[in-house]
N, C-alpha and C positions, 0 to 999 in steps of 0.2 A: 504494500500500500504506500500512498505518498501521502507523507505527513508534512504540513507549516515545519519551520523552524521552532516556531514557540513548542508546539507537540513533541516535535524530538528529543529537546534538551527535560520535557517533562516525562516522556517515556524514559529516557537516558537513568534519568534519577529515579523514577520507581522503578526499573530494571537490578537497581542496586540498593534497593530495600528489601529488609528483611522483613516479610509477613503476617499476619496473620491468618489464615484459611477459613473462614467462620462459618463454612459449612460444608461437610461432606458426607456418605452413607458405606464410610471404606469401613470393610471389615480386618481384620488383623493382616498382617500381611501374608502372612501363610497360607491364608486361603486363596490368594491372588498365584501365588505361585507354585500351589497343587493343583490347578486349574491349567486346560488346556488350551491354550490362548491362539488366534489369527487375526489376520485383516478383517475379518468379521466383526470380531471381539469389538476391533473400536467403535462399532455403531449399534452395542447393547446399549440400553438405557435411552436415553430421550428420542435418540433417533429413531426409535419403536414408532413414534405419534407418527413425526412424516412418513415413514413408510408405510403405515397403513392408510394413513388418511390420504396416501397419494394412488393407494389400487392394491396392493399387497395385501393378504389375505393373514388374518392374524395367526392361525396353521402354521403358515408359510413363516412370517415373521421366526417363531420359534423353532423351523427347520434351521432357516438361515442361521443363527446363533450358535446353534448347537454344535458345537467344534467335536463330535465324537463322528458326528454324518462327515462324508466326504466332501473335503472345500471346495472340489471343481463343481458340483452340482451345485452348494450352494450360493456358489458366486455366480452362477447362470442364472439362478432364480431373483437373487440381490441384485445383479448387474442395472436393468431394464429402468427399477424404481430408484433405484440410487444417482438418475441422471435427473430423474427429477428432482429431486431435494439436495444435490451436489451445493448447490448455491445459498441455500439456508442459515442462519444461525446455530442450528445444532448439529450440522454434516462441516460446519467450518475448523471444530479442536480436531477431528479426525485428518482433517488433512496436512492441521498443522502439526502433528502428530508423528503420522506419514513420514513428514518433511524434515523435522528435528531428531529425532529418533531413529528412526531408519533409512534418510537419505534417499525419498524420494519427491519428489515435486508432483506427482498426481497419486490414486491409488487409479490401477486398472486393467485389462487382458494383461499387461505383457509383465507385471509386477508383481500381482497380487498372492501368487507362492510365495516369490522371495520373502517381501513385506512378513509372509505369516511365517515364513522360517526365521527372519531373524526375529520377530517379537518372541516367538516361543524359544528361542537361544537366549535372547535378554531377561527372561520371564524366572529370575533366579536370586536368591535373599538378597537383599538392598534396594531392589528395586523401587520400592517407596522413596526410600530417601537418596538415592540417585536423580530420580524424576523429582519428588519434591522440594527438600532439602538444597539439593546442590544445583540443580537447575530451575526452578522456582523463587527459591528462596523463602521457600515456608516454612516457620521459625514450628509452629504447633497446628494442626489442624482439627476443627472441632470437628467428631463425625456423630452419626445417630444411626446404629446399625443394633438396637437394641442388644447390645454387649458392652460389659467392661475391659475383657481380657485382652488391654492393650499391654504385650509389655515393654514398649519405651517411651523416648518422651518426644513422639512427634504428634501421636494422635492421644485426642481428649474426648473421651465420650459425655454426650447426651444420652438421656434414655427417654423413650415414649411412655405418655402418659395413660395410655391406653391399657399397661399393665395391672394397676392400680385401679386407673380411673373409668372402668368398666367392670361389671359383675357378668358375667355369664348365669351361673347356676349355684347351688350351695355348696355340691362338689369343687368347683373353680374355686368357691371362696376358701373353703378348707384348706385347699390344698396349699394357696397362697399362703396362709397362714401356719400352716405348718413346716413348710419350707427354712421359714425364720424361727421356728421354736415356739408358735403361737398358739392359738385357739379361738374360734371367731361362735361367740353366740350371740351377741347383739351391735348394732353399728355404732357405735365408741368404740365394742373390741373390734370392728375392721378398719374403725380411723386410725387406731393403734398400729395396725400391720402395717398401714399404708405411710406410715410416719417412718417406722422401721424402714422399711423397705428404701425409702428412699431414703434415708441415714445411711443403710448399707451402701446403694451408689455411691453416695457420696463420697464415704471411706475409699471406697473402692477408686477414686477419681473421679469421678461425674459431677459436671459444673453447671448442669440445666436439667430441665425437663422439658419436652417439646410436641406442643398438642397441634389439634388443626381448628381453625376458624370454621365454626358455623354457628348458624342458631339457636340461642341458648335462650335458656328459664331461669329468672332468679330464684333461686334456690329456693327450696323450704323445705326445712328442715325436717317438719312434720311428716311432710307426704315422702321424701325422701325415707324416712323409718319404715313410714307405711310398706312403701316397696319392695327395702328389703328384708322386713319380715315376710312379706309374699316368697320370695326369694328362700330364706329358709326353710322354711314349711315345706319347700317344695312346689312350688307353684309356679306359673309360667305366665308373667307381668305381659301387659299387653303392647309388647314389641311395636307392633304397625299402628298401633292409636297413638305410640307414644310417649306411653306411661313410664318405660324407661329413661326417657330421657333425663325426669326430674330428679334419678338416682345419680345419671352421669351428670347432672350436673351440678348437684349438690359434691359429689365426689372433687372432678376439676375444680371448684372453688376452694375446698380444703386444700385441696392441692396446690393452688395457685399461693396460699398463704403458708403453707409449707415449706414452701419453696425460698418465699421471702425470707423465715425463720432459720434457713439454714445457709441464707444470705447464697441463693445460687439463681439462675435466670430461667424465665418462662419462656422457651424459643414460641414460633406460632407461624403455623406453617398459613401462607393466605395467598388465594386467588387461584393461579393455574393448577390445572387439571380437572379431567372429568366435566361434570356439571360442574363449573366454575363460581355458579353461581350461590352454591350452597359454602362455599368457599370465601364469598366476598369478608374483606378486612372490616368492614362496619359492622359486622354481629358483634365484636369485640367493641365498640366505643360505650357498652353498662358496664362491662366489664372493669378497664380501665382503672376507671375511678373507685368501685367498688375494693378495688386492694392498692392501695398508692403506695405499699412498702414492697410490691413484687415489679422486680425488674421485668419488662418485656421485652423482647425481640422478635419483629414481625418482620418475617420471612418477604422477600422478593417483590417488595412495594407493590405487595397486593395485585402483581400483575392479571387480569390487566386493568383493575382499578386503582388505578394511578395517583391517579392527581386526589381521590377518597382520601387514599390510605398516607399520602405526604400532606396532607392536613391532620389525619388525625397524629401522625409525628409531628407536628407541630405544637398543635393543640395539649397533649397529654407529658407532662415530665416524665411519667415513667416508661417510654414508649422510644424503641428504638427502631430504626428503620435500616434493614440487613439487605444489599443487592443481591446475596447470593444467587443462584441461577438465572438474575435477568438479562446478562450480557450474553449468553447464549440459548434465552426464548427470543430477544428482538434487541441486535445493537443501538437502533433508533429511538425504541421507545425507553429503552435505557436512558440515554443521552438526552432524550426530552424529556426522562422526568429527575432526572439529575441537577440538569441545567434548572427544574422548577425546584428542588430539592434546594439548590442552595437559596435560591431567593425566601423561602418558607421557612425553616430546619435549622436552627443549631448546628455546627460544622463540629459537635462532639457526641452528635445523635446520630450521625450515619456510617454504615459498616459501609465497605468496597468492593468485598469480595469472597466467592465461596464457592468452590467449584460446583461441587453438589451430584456426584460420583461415586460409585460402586465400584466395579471392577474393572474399567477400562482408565486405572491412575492416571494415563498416557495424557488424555485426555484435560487433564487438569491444566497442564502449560497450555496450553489454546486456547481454553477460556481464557487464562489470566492474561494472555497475551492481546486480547479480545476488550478483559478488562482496563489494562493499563490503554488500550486506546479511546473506550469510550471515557475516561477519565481525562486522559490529555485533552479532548477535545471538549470538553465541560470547561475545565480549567484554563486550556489555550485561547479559551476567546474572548474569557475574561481579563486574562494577560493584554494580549491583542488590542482588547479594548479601555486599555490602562483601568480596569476597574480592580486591578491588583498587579503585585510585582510578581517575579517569576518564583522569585526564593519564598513569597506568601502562598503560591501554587501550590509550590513541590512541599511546604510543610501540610498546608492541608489535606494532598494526598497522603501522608504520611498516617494524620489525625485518620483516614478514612481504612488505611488498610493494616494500619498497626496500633496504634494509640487506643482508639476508642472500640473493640473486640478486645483489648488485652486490656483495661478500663472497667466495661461492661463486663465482662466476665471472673473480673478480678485476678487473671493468672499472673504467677509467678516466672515471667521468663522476661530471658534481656537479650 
């Protein structure tokens, strides 16, 4: 790409910044490299949407993946749809990928063995921290792969709240309970388990817990009881009316103040995917206010309720606003609500960057690569347009990809 002057000497410097990752779904690394990896491998995870939603048959989707089937059949089946979505935001870390890593400038017919021979040759302990680490320059990266059993100190888990802050049946509730040494016969003793529980995380590492936006019931306490005495008895809450809902969300609210208590952050996943709509970042503006000593961090500016969800960053002190995955759902809409971001938002409320990846680590430098562009171009035009100096730029990118996730989360690294 061709970048202004003002952009380069801004890329230049967050090039040479050390990180923070504020969001990812990497599990230990072990599991990355008892896995059988190819040129495929790079387009698991997000690039599922445009392949299906460009004609690909969701079957097919999971032939293609599946590195045990033979790669010549499944790169005929890939090939067709991959021309379509080549140009996308989510087909663009794979190529940059491709290109850094394996030393190729396209993926396709005449490569794509090679490509998958040397990733599966690279595909051997370090690999994380070769790719993040020394090439990134990600100092910690938070992930949420519902596990603690990191053990070194690049990855920092979150865990989901949906362990806790759901009940299945009376059996699920026991079992949870006993797990830790407990015994659950009335909801005080599952508030208790559920305090435990995430004490243990915490021990264990775990700096958040990380729910999804939707629509919620203020709590009450009462009919919450109500429920889950149903629940014990053995009885079967009326799922499709509803009725469960006023347990989970009497649950998430303990929870949300739990969380405060043990002074660790409420991550909130908001906007894209699925019905989007049930997703939007405004279900959370009762919330908010209802707990002012529980840090938030709202996932991906509410893509694609944008311009909502950087007001309610605005509006709320306790409310942070995380880019994670939005520089690889739309560079544009990135940089347009970035560009609104600063005019609205405290410039120590907003996170940078997060790749938001499972197993294709590779992938990670392309976002970020992605990242530090929509950034320069936020920042370069304000430069540009003397509305700041350049060394005021390159600190506030700083503030956005180190400072304020390593701030908000309170970690311990330098």
């Amino acid at each position: 790409m061709n970048y202004t002057k003002t952009e380069e000497r801004l890329i230049e410097a967050m090039e040479n910044m050390m990180i923070v990752d504020a969001h990812e779904h990497l599990p230990p690394e072990h599991v990355r490299t008892s896995s059988k990896v190819d040129v495929l491998t790079l387009f698991a995870h997000y690039t599922r949407t445009d392949l299906i939603t460009s004609g690909m048959k969701p079957d097919d989707y999971n032939t293609v993946i599946d590195s045990e089937k033979p790669l010549d059949d499944r790169w005929k089946m890939f090939k067709p749809y991959f021309e379509h979505i080549r140009y996308g935001s989510y087909a663009r870390p794979a190529l940059i990928a491709a290109k850094e890593f394996y030393g190729f400038d396209d993926i396709n017919d005449d490569n794509y063995r090679e490509i998958s021979e040397r990733m599966q040759s690279e595909n051997t302990p370090g690999i994380y921290h070769r790719i993040m680490r020394d090439k990134c320059k990600i100092r910690v990266a938070l992930t949420q792969a519902g596990r603690t059993d990191y053990n070194d100190d690049l990855l920092i888990p979150l865990m989901p709240i949906d362990v806790y802050g759901s009940v299945r049946n009376v059996d699920d509730m026991k079992k949870k309970a006993s797990d830790l040494g407990m015994e659950v016969k009335t909801l005080d003793d599952y508030l208790a388990v559920v305090k435990k529980g995430i004490e243990k995380w915490k021990s264990e590492g775990a700096v958040g817990i990380k729910m999804v936006s939707r629509p919620n019931i203020i709590p009450s306490r009462k009919t919450a009881e109500e429920i889950f005495n149903k629940i014990m008895n053995g009885e079967n809450p009326g799922v499709v009316l509803g009725e469960t809902d006023h347990l989970t969300d009497y649950l998430w609210n303990y929870i949300m103040d739990v969380v405060a208590e043990l002074d660790m952050v409420m991550a909130v996943h908001a906007g894209m995917w699925g019905d989007f709509r049930y997703l939007d970042s405004k279900h959370n503006i009762s919330i908010f206010p209802r707990h002012p000593n529980t840090r938030f961090d709202l996932y991906h500016l509410g893509m694609p309720y944008v311009r909502d969800t950087i007001v309610i960053g605005k509006n709320f002190a306790n409310v942070w606003l995380n880019l994670c995955w939005c520089h690889i759902i739309s560079q544009q809409m990135t940089i347009s609500g970035l560009d609104e971001c600063m005019d609205l938002v405290p410039m120590n409320k907003i996170i940078g960057f997060g790749g938001d990846y499972r197993i294709p680590v590779e992938k990670i430098y392309g976002h970020l690569i992605m990242a530090r562009e929509d950034i320069a171009v936020v920042l370069g035009r304000r430069v540009d347009r003397g509305q700041m100096s350049i060394d005021e730029a390159i600190a506030i990118a700083k503030k956005w990809l180190w400072d304020n996730p390593k701030n908000l989360y309170k970690l311990n690294i330098y």
